[in-house]
C-alpha positions in Angstrom: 15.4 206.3 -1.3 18.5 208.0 -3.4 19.2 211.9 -2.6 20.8 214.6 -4.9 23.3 216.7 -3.5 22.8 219.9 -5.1 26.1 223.3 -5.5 25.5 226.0 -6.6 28.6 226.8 -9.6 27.6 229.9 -11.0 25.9 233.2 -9.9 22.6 234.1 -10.1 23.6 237.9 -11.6 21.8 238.8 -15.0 19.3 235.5 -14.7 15.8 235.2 -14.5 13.5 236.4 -11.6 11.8 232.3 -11.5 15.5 231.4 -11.5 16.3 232.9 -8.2 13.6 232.3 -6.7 14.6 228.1 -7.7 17.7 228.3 -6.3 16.4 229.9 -3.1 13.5 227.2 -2.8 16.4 224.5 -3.3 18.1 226.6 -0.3 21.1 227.6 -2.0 22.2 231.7 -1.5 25.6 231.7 -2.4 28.3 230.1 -4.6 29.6 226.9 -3.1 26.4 226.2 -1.2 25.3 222.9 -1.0 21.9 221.1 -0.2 20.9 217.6 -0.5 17.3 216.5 -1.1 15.4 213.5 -1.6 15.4 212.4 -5.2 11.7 213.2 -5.8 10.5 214.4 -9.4 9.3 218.3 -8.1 13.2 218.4 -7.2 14.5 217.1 -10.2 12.4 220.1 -12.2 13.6 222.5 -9.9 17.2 221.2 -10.9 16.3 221.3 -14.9 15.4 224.6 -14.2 18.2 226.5 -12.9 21.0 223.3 -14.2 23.0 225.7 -15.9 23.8 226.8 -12.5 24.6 223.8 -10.7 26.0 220.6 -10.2 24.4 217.5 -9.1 25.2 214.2 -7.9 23.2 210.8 -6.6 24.2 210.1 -3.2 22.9 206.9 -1.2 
């Protein structure tokens, strides 16, 4: 199955309460943190939600 590997860009100052709390579920605390996850479709929202904020790519 394909993964996503997940950095956080930007910081989380001035956004949204459900925003931080996505980016802590995703396990990202910091700029330059990065995660990778299974490629499953409750990851992908969590991405759309807080993708202003990060960068993703497929990795096999």
């Amino acid at each position: 199955m394909a993964q996503l590997k997940v950095q956080q860009k930007r910081s989380t100052i001035g956004c949204k309460a459900n925003q931080r709390e996505t980016l802590r579920t995703l396990g990202l605390k910091r700029i330059g943190d990065v995660v990778v996850k299974e490629d499953r479709p409750e990851i992908r929202g969590m991405v759309h939600t807080v993708r202003h904020l990060v960068t993703v790519e497929e990795v096999d």
